[in-house]
N, C-alpha and C positions, 0 to 999 in steps of 0.2 A: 504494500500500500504506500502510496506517495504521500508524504505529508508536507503541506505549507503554510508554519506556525508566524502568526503575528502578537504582536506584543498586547499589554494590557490596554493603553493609553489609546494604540489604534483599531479597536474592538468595534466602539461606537459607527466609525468610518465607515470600518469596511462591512460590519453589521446592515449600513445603512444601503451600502452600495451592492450588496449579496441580495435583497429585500427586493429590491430592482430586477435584477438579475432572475429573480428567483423563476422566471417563468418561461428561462430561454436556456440556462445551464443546466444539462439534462444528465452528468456522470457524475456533481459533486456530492461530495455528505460532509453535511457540516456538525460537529460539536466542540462543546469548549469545554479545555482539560483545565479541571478545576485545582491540579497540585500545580501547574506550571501557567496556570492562569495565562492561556495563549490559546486560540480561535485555532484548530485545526479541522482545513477539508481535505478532505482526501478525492482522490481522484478515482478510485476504483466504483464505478458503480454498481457493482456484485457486493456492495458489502454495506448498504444502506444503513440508515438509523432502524431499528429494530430487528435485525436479522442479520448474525454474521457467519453466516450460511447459505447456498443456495441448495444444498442437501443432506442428507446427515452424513453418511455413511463416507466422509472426505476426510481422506487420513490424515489430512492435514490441520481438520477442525479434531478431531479425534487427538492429536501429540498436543496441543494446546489446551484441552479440557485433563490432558495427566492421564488418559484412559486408552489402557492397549487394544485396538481396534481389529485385533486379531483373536483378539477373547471373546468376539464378541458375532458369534455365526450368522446372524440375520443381516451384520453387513456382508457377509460373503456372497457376493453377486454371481456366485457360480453354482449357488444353491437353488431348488424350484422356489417360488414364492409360499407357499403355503409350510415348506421348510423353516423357510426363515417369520415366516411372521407366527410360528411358534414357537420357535427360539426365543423371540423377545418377550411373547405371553410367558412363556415358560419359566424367565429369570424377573420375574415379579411378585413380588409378593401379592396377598389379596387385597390389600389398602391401596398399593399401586396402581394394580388393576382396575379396579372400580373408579378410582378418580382419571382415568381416563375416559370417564361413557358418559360424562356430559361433553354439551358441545363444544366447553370452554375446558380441552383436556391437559391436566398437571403438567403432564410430562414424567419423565424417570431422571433424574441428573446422572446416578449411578451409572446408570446405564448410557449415559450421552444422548440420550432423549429427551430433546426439547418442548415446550407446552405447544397445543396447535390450536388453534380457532377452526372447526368444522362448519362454521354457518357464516357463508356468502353466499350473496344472491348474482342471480343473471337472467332477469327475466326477458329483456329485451335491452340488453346494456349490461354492463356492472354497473352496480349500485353501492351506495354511501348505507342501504340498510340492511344490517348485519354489520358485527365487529368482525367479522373474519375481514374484511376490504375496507382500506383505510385511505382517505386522500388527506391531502395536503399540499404545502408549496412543493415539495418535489414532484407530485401525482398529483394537481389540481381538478383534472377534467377525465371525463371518458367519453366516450360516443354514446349516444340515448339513441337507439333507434325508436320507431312510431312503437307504442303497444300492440300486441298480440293479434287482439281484433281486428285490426288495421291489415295487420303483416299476411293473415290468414285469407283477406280478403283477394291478395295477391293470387290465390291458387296457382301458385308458382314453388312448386318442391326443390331447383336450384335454388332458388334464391332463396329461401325458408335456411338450407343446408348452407348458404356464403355467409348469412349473417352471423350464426354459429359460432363460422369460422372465424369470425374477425372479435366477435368477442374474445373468443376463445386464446386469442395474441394476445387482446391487450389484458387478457387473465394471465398466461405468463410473463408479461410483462412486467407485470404489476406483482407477480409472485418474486421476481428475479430480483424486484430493489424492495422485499420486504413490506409490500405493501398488502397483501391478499396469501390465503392461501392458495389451494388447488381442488378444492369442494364446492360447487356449485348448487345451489336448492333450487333449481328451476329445470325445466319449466312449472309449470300450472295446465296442466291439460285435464281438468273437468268439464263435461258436458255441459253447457249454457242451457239446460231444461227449461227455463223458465226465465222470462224478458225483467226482471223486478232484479234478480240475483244482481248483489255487488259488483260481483268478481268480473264481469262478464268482459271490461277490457282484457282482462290478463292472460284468458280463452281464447282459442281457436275456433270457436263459435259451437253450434249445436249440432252437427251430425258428427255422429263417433268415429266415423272411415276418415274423417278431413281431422278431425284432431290428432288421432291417430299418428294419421301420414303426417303432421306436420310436428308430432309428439318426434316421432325418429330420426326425419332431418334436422331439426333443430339441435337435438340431440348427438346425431355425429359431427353435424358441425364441430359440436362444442368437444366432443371427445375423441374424434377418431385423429391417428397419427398416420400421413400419408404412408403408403405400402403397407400397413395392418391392419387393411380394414376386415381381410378374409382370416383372420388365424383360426388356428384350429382349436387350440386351446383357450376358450376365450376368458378364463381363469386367468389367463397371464397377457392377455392383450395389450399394448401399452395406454395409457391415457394423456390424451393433451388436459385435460382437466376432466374430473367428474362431475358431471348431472348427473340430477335428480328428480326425477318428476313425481309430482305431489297434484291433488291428497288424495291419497288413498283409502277409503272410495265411497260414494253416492256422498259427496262434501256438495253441497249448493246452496245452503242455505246458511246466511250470515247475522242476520239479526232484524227481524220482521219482524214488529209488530211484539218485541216482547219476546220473541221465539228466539234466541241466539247457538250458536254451533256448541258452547261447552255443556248446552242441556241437554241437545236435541237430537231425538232417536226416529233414523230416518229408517223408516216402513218401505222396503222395495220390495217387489216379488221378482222370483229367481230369472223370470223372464226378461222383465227390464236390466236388474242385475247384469246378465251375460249378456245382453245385447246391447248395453248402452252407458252402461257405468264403469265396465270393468274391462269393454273393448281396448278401449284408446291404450289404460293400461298396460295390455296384453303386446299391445301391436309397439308401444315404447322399449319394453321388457326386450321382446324377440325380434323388433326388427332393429330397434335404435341398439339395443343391447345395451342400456340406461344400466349405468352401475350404482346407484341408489336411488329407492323408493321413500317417500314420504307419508304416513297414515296419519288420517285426519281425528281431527277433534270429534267429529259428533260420532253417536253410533250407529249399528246396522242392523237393525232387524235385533235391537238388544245388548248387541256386546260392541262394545266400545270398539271401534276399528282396531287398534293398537295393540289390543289387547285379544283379537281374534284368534288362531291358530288357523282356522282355516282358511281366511284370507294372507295371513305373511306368510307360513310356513309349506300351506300345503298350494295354496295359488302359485305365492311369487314364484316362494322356490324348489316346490316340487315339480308342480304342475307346468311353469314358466322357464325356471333353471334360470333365474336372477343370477348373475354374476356380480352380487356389490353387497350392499348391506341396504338395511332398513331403518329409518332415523323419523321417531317423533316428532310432527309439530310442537312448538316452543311450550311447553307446559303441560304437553297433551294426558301423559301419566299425571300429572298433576292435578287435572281435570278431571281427570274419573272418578278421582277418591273426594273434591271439594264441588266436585259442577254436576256430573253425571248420579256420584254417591254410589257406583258399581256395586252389586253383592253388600252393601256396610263395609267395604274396603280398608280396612289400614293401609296407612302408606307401606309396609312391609308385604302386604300382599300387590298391593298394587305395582310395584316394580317385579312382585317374584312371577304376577300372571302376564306383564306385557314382554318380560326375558325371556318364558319358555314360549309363550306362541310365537317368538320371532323379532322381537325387535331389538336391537342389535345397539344403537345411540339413543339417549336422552338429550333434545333440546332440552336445556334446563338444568337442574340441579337435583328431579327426587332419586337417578341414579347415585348420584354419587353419594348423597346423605342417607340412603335406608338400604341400598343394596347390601353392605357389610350387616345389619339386623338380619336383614333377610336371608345371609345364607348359615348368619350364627342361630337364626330363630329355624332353621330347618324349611326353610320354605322355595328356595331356589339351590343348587349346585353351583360349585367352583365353576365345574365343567360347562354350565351354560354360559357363565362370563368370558370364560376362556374361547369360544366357540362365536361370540360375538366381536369380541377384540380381534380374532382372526378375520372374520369378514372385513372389517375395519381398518387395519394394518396391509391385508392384502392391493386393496384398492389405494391404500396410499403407496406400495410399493410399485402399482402397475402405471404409478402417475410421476413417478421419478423422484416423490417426496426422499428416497433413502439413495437411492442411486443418481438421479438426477436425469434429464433428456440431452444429449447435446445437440437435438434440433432445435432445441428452442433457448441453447445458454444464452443467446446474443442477445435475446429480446429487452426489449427497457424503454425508455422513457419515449423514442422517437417512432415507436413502432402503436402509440396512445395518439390517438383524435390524428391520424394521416387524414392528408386530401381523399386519397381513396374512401376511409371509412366515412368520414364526413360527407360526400357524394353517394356511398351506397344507402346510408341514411335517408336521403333525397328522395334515393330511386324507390326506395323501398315503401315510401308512401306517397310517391306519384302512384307505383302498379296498384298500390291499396285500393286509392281512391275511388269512390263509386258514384258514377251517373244516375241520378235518381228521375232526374225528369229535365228535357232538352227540347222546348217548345220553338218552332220554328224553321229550322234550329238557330238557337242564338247563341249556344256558345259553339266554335271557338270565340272569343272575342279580337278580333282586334286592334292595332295599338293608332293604326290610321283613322279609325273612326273615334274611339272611345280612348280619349286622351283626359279627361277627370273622372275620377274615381270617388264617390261616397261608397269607403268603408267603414260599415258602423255593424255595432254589435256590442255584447261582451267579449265577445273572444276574438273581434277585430286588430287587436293587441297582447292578443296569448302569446304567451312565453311557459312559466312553469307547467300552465294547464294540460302541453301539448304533449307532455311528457309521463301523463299518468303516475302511475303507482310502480312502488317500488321501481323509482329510480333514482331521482338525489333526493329526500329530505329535505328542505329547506334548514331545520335545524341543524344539523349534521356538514360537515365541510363538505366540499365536493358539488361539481356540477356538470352539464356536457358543455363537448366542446365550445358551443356557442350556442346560439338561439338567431335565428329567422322568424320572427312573427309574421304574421299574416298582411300588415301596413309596409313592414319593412320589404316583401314580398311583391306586393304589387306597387309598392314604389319605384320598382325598375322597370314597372309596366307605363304609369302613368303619374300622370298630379294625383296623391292621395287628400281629398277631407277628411279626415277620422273624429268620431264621434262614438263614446261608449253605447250609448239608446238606455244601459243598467250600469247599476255599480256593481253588480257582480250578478253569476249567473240565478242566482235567488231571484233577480230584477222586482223586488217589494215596491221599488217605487216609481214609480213614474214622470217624475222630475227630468227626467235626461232624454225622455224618446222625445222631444219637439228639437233639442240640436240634430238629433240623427235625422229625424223629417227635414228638417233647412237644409242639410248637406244632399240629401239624394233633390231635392226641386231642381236644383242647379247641374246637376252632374250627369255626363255621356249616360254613364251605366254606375249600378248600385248595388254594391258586395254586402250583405247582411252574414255576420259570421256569430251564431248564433250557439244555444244547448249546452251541456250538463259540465259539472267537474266532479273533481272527488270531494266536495260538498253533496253532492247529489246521489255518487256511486262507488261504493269503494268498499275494499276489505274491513265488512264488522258494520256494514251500514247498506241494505238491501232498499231498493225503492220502494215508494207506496202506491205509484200511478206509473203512466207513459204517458205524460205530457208533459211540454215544455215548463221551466218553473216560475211561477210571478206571473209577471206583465210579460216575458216572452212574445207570445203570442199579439198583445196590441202591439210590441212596437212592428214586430214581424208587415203586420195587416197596417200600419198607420205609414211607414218608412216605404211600403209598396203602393199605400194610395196615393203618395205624393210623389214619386219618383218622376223622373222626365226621363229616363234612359229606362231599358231592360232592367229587370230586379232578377239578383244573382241570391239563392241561398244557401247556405256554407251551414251545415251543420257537424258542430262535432262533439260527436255523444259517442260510447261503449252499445248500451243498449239498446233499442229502435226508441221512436217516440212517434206518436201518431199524430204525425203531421201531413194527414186528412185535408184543413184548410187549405192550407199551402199546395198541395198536391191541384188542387183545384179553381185556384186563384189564378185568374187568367195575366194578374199585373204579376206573378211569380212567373219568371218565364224558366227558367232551370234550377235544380238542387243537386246540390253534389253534399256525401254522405263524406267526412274525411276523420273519423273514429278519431282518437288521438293522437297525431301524426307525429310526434318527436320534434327534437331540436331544432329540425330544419323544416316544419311543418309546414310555416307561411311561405315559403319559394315553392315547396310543393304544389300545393294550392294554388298559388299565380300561374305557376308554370301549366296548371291543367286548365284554368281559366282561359288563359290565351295560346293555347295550343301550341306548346311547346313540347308537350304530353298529350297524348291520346289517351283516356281512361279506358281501362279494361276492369276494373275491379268489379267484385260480385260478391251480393251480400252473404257474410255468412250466417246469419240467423233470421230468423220470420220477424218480420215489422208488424206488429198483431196490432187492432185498435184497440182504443181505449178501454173497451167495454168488457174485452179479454178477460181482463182480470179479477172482475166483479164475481167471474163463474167457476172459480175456484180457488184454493188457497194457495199460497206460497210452496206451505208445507205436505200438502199434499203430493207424492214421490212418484207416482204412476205418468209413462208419457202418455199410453193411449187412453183412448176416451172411457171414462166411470159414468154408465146408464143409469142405475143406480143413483147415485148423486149429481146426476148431470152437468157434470165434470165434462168441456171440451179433452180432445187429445192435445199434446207437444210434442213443437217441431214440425217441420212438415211431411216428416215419414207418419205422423196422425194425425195431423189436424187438417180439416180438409175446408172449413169454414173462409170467411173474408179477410182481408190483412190490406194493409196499406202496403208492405211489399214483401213476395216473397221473398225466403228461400233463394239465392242462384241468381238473383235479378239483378241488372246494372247495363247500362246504354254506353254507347259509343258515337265516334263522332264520324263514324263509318258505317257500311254494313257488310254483312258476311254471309256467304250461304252455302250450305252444306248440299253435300253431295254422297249417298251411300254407296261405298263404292265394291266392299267384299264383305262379304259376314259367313258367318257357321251357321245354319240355322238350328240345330240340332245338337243333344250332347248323350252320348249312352253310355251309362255309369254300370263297369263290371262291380258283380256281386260275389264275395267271397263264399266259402262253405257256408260260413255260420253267421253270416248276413240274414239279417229277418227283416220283413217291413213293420215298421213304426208309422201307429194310427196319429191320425190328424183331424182334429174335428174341422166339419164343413159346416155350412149355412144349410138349412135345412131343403129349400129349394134346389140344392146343386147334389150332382152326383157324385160320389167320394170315387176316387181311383180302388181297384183292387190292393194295389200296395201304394198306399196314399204317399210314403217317403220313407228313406233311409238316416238311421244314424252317420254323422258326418265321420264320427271316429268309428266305421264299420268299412270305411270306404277306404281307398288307395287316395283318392282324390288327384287322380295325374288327367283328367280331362282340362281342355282349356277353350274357351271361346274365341276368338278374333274376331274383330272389329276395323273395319278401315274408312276410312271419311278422306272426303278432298273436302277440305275448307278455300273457300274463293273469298277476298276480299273486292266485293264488286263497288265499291265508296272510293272518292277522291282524296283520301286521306289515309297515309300507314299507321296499323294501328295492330295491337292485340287482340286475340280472342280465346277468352275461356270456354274450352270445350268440357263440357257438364254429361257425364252419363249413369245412367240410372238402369236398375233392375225393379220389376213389377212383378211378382209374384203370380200363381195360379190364382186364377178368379174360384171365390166362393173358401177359401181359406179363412177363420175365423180369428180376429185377434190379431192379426199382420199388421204391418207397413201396408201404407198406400204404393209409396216406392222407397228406393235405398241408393243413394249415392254411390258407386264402385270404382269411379276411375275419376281423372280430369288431367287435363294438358293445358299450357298456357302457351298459346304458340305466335308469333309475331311476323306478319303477314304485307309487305309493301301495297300500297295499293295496285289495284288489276293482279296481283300475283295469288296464286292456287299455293297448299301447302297439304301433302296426306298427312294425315292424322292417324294412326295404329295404335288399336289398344288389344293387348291378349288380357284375359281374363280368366283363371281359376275359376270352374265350375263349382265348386263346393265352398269358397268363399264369396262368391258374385250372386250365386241363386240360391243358397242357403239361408233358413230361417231361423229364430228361435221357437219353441213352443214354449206353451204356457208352464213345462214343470222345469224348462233350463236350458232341455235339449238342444244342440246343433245338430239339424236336420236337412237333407236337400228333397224338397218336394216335389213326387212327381207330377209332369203335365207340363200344360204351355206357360210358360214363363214370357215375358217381352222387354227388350231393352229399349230405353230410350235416349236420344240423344235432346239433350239441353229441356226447352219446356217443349216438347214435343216435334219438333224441326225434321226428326228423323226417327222412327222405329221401325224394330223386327222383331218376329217369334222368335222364341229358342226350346223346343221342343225336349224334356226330360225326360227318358226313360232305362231305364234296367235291364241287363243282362246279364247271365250266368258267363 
């Protein structure tokens, strides 16, 4: 290490002139040596303030802690992983032991094992919440990409998987100068079941195949190390970082009405279960190959998720073959025994029954404080802790925490907020973006005619709002790279007026909509950038309506009855809201839908106003009205429709009623049109010996098949369907088109899906140029159903695919043979 000591007298100075500096010197580390009273930086950037380490197992941090690193087998990197990371359970005592399974773990000094902070997030960025990622003047900034909702709207699986990637740099990045560990707690891939739910920016929206798919690329993004993405062992695979995808499972409901998650015991039947809560799951586990899962606060059908067995141990890792470990929401054990009140729980039980069915980390602290009761009171084994620590240690040994990567030693300060990242951010919420209505057409806009701009709104001047949850805190140091509002956005368009219309998106009062009316009287065209924040929607705060909040709504109708240009509306919510009105207001001449777009959210938005972007995005969840909700409860778990209680269904796999916008919906500034060009129409599924048919209840009018369907796990499943489409972009405008395909089930099947999502492509098309489209399809994943006791089943009979909202279908004929 290079050291360059300055005296006491010149501290102040160069204090002064470091302070400056601090956001452009990207190798130093600065501390002042208190025996020799002299400012020493050092030059090495491997060896930041809080970390003089970039792995453990360095023999050269090893002869400086006095400890012979050859005594010490779990660094021996020639050993299997599961070798050594019992070596190190092995030379612990049980007080040791245990104080490593919270999240905030001890460490061993004995042993040259340092403490580790297990809880950082990356939901869509790194984030400031969580102590494991820390910023400050050396780490100021990260990239904020748009939220989840947004990103998914994209139906783009590259780009879902680049984003990943770039966090995932500037996560070793940020690990190499001691800034973060290499644990990630994200994603958030719960089903959006219902429009009122919090959470629902943090989601990839509401059908389980698109969370799914978008749970796995995001996920290798963030972990996969080039040339391992195939290993065989994937016990030993390496990791650029670990995810984690949470919560595990039917978590949707956050605090309604009085009803909050550490009470609340969510009623699912097995059939919803396996088709829609435990899918996404399933498809993270085995296709992302997610080496940590997160179990939710509420419970399931009675037992506290966490505390399940048959959900951690025989799902994840039996049934699944989880390669990572299982880690508690932040208090979750803690919650069973003071929120839920599980069995009359002692804290001693409460940690001995979430250890044995599987859970492996405590966010929190009741591991570390009761587990030593608990195995002196007889109520859990050594051996389960030991057993947990191994999943544990493994995953940090396949992440380089003990050996290190040296793909990624280099990474550091200048590899945080690139041009690149901060442009894919851009892009990421131009693709989002969604066309909701295009009368005319009036947009594109542009800059020849429509040279003043009234933009008004609340959110005409978003900055932190664009950015949602869990990404900087406000309290908390740390921010993204920069920020683009919405005014500074289309100030490169035109002359902006800006005018609030509210003081915030509450809009209580109406004191501010007559400046926003003065600005649009005068002005070419008229930007209203409108809807919700996390005042409205957020983790631990579920909505109570779908509608705009306040005066919303007048200034909406008062800003458009006085406009003298075209009225542009910009809404940016998580949730839908039924804006009905607006839809229908002939002085409303287009809406674009721009979810939370991130940092750079307002050049987005300009840029798709004035056609610098063609929008392609497409909604991921139903825009239900108002009235939706009136007809059941939050907390009511079931998606399809309750007769009985005259419960509509959720989602548009059941709900079949009126919406302000479905499902899959979003315009362009083009058009496109399809062309069917090859398909199968047929699939005949061989029958093993001891293959039998499984009944299927029908509608009584319909005639049941002889063998109504097969269990799915009876079959080979090596059938495949194919799919080919020419997409034509016949519009004078290059643009994208999300290609949408759907499986419809046999007619007269009781209890189904209307249809089910199984594929999509996002393909980018010059104008006048044709593009084939090919989808194969797994017969036993694309036409298979649930029934009502759990089953996966493939049904026999006519099945039909469909392309988009109907543009293009075909039969697909099922049937069996020996």
């Amino acid at each position: 290490m290079k050291m360059i000591s300055f005296s006491e007298k010149a501290m102040p100075k160069i204090l002064s002139f470091l302070l400056c500096l601090s956001f452009t010197i990207t190798s130093f580390v600065i501390c002042i040596d208190e025996k020799e009273k002299v400012l020493k930086i050092s030059t090495d950037a491997a060896t930041p303030t809080g970390s003089d380490f970039t792995y453990i197992c360095d023999p050269v941090r090893y002869a400086k802690l006095k400890l012979d690193i050859k005594s010490f087998a779990f660094c021996d990197s020639k050993l299997p992983y599961n070798v050594r990371a019992k070596d190190l359970v092995d030379q612990m005592t049980l007080a040791e032991k245990i104080a490593q399974l919270g999240n905030n773990a001890d460490g061993v000094a004995r042993l040259g094992l340092p403490k580790y902070e297990w809880w950082s997030e990356a939901l869509h960025g790194l984030s400031n919440v969580g102590p494991g990622t820390v910023f400050d003047n050396l780490v100021p900034h990260a990239t904020s990409f748009p939220t989840v909702i947004l990103t998914a709207a994209s139906f783009n699986e590259k780009l879902w998987r680049e984003i990943g990637q770039v966090v995932s740099t500037e996560a070793r990045a940020m690990y190499n100068l001691g800034r973060s560990g290499l644990t990630f707690w994200s994603p958030t891939i719960n089903v959006a079941r219902d429009p009122r739910w919090g959470r629902i920016t943090e989601t990839p929206g509401e059908d389980p195949f698109v969370v799914g798919t978008y749970a796995s690329n995001y996920v290798r993004g963030l972990q996969d190390v080039a040339g391992t993405e195939d290993y065989k062992d994937l016990n030993t695979r390496p990791l650029k970082v670990a995810a984690c995808c949470k919560h595990f499972a039917a978590y949707d409901v956050d605090n309604w009405h009085g009803v909050d998650r550490y009470h609340f015991d969510a009623r699912v039947t097995e059939q919803d279960l396996e088709e829609s809560f435990l899918r996404p799951f399933e498809m993270c586990v085995k296709d992302g190959d997610a080496s940590s899962v997160m179990c939710s606060y509420n419970r399931v059908n009675g037992i506290p998720s966490c505390a399940d067995p048959k959900l951690l141990r025989e799902t994840l890792r039996q049934e699944w073959n989880l390669h990572g470990y299982i880690v508690a929401d932040c208090d979750s054990v803690e919650v069973m025994v003071t929120g839920h009140k599980f069995l009359n729980d002692s804290n001693e039980d409460a940690v001995a029954q979430t250890l044995k069915a599987g859970l492996d980390l405590d966010c929190g602290a009741y591991y570390p404080k009761y587990l030593g009761n608990a195995v002196n009171q007889g109520k859990v084994r050594e051996s389960n802790i030991d057993e947990a620590l191994q999943n544990l240690y493994i995953v940090l040994l396949r992440a380089g925490y003990f050996d290190g990567l040296p793909a990624y030693k280099a990474l550091g300060k200048n590899d945080i907020c690139t041009n690149r990242s901060i442009e894919l951010a851009t892009q990421v919420a131009r693709e989002g973006i969604t066309l909701l209505k295009n009368d005319g057409p009036t947009l594109p806009l542009n800059t020849a005619t429509f040279k003043t701009l009234a933009v008004v709104g609340p959110h005409a001047n978003s900055t932190v709002a664009m950015i949602g949850n869990y990404a900087f805190d406000p309290r908390n140091p740390g921010s993204p790279c920069r920020y683009t509002s919405p005014i500074d956005g289309f100030s490169t368009y035109g002359k902006v007026n800006y005018a609030a219309g509210c003081g915030d998106v509450k809009c209580k009062d109406a004191s501010l909509i007559p400046p926003a009316v003065e600005a649009a009287k005068t002005a070419d065209a008229t930007i209203i950038v409108t809807g919700l924040d996390l005042s409205i929607e957020r983790e631990g705060l579920d909505r109570l309506d779908l509608l705009l909040p306040g005066k919303q709504t007048d200034l909406i109708n008062q800003v458009a009855a006085a406009a003298k240009g075209p009225v542009i509306l910009v809404l940016m919510t998580a949730g839908g809201v039924d804006i009905s009105f607006a839809k229908t207001n002939p002085k409303i001449k287009a809406i674009l839908w721009v979810g939370y777009p991130g940092a750079e959210g307002g050049r987005a938005i300009a840029d798709v106003v004035f056609g610098q972007y063609n929008p392609a995005g497409r909604l991921p969840i139903t825009w239900y009205q108002a009235d939706y909700i009136n007809k059941l409860p939050l907390t009511s778990m079931q998606f399809r429709p309750d007769d009985s209680q005259g419960y509509p269904g959720r989602t548009y796999k059941f709900f079949n009623g009126p919406t302000v916008f479905p499902f899959g919906f979003g315009l362009s500034y083009t058009k496109f049109n399809y062309t069917l060009n090859a398909t199968v129409p047929s699939l005949s599924a061989k029958l093993q010996r001891f293959t039998h048919c499984h009944d299927l209840n029908y509608m009584a009018n319909k005639t049941k098949p002889t063998c109504p369907a097969i269990l799915v796990s009876d079959l080979q499943c090596g059938e495949y369907i194919e799919l080919t489409l020419v997409v034509q972009n016949v519009g004078g405008k290059v643009g994208s088109e999300v290609v949408l395909v759907y499986s419809k089930p046999p007619d007269g099947i009781t209890g189904t899906f209307l249809k089910q999502l199984i594929g999509f492509q996002r393909v980018y098309i010059a104008a006048g140029a044709s593009q084939e489209v090919k989808f194969v399809f797994n017969g036993c994943k694309s036409l298979g159903i649930v029934d009502n006791a759990g089953n996966n089943i493939l049904p026999f009979g006519g099945h039909t695919i469909i392309v988009g909202d109907g543009v293009a279908s075909f039969p697909v004929q099922v049937t069996f043979h020996n």
